[in-house]
Each structure stands twice: as C-alpha cells, then as structure tokens.
Wavefront OBJ file of the C-alpha trace (Angstrom):
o trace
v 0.531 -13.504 -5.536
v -1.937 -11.943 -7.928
v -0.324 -8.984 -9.819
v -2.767 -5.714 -10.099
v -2.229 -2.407 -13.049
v -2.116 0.242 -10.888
v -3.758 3.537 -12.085
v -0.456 4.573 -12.806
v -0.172 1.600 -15.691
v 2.569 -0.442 -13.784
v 2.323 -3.885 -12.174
v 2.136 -4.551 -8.629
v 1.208 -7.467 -6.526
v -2.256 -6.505 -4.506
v -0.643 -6.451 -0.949
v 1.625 -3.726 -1.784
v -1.209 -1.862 -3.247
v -3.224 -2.301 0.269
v -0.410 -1.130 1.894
v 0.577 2.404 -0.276
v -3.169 2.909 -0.069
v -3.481 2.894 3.712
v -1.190 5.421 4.256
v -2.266 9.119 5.553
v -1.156 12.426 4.121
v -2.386 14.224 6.994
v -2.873 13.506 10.737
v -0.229 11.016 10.686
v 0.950 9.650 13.697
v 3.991 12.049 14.116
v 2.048 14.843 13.569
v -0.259 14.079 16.085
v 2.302 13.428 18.508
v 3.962 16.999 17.818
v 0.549 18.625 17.870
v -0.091 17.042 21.332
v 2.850 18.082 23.070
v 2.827 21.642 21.497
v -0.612 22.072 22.608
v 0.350 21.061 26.210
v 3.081 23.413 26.370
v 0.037 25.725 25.748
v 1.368 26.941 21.877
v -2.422 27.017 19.817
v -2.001 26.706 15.811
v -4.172 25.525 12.675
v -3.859 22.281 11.054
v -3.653 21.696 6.933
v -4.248 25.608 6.454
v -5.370 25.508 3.089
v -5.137 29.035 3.256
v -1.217 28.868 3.350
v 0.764 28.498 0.646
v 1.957 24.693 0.931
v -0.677 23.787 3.256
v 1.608 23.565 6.489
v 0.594 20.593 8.955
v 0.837 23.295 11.635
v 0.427 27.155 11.471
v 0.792 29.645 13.994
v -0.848 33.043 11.599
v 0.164 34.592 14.724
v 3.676 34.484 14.561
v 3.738 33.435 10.869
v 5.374 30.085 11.649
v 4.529 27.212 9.144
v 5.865 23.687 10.425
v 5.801 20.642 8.290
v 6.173 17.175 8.870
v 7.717 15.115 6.579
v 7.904 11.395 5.975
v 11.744 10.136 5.029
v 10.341 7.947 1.915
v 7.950 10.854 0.419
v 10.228 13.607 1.220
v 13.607 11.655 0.124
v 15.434 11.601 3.273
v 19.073 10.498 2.643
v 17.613 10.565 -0.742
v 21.206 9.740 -3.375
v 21.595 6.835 -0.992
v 17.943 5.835 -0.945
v 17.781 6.523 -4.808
v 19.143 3.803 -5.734
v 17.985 1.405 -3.688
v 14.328 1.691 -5.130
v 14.090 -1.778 -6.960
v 10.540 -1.604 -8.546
v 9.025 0.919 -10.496
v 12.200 3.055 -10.151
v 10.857 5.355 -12.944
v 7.377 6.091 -10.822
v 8.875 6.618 -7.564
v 11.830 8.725 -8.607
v 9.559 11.361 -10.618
v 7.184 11.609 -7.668
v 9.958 11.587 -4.925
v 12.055 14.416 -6.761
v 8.896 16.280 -7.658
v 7.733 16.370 -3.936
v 11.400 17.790 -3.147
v 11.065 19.861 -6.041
v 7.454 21.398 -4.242
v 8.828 21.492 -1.032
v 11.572 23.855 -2.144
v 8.937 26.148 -3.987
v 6.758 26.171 -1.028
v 9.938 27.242 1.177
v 10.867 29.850 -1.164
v 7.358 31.196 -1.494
v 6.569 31.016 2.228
v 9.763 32.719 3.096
v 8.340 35.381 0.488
v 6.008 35.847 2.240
v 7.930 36.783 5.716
v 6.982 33.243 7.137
v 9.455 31.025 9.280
v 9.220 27.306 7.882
v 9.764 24.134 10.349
v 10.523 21.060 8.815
v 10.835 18.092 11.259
v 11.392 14.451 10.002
v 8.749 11.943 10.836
v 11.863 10.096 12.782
v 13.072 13.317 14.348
v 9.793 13.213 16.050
v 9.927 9.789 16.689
v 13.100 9.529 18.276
v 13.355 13.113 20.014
v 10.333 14.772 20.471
v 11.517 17.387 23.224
v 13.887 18.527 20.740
v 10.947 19.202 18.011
v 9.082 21.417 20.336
v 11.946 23.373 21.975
v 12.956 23.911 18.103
v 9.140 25.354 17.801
v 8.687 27.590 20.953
v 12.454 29.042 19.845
v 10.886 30.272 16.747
v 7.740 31.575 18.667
l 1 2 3 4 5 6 7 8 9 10 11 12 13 14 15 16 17 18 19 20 21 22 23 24 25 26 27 28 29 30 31 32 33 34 35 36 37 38 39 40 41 42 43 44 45 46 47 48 49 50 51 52 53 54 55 56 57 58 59 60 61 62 63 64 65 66 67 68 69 70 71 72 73 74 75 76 77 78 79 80 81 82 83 84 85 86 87 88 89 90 91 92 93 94 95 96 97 98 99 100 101 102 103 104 105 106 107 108 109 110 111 112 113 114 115 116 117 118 119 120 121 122 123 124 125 126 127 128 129 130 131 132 133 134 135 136 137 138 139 140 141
C-alpha cells in the first residue's frame, strides 16, 4: 500500500488517512442519538455553543448545564491501558490524546467557575445505555 507524509510529517499508508479524515467532531452519531431522545422527553438546549467556554455538544443556558460527548480514543478512555497499545506514531497520538485530557480538565475547571454543571457521557455509554444518559440529564435539570 502506498505510504502518504501526513501534514503532521509522519508516514502513513493512504487508507488510514481516508479513514482519520472521515471522522466528525461534531454531530456524531452518539450525539445525535442523545439529542433525539432528550428532545423527546421535551428538554430544549443549544448545540456547539461557541459562546461557552469548551464549546459543550449540548447546553441548557437555562439551567447552566453543559453536556459533552466524548469519543473513548480522543478522550483516552481506559487511557494507561490504551497508552500503550498505540503501535504507530506513538509520539503523535500520545501528545494529542493527553493534550485533549489536558483541555477537557481546563474546560471543567473553568465551566465549574463559572457555576455550570458539566455532563460527560462516553460515546459507548450512549451506545450501550441510552436511558441511563438522559435520566443522568433530566436529574441535573
């Protein structure tokens, strides 16, 4: 397979390229899901508030609730297992993986600052127990 120099000056093989490039930061499929289901049980927010520190995936201004959804490999899930089972470009994706944790923390801290209630739901969370995500949600309402 024909090997590509990434932007980021390391080698990779094209498919994997096509495939980092197709994924979403916003409106992913879990997202949607959650947003669905909260809007059914009548709950109204704002998506990608840029307005909000961190840029929640869903905020309710109303009740100052900020609710994030986070996928396991960007957000390092499990991450000192996970760590070291990241074979290529180790360097790469451990920077950006521990900076992303890094941001998430300072967005936490500086929402909570703030007087906002933070949500953070794993893309699998919503995946495998939806009902759960939602009842966690109209609690904090």
């Amino acid at each position: 397979m024909a090997e590509i120099v990434s932007k980021h000056g390391f080698k990779t093989t094209k498919s994997r390229s096509n495939t980092m490039r197709q994924i979403q930061s916003k409106n992913t499929y879990p997202e949607v899901r959650l947003r669905k289901a909260l809007w059914k049980r009548g709950v109204r927010y704002r998506i990608n508030n840029q307005d909000i520190t961190g840029n929640p995936d869903i905020a309710i201004r109303k009740y100052k609730l900020a609710i994030f959804v986070d996928g396991e490999f960007w957000h390092g899930y499990n991450w000192e297992e996970k760590r070291g089972k990241i074979k290529s470009n180790r360097e790469y994706w451990i920077k950006k993986i521990e900076g992303n944790m890094e941001r998430d923390l300072r967005v936490n801290e500086a929402l909570k600052r703030d007087g906002w209630t933070i949500l953070r739901f794993w893309e699998k969370e919503i995946k495998n127990n939806l009902p759960s995500c939602v009842d966690k949600v109209l609690k904090a309402i």
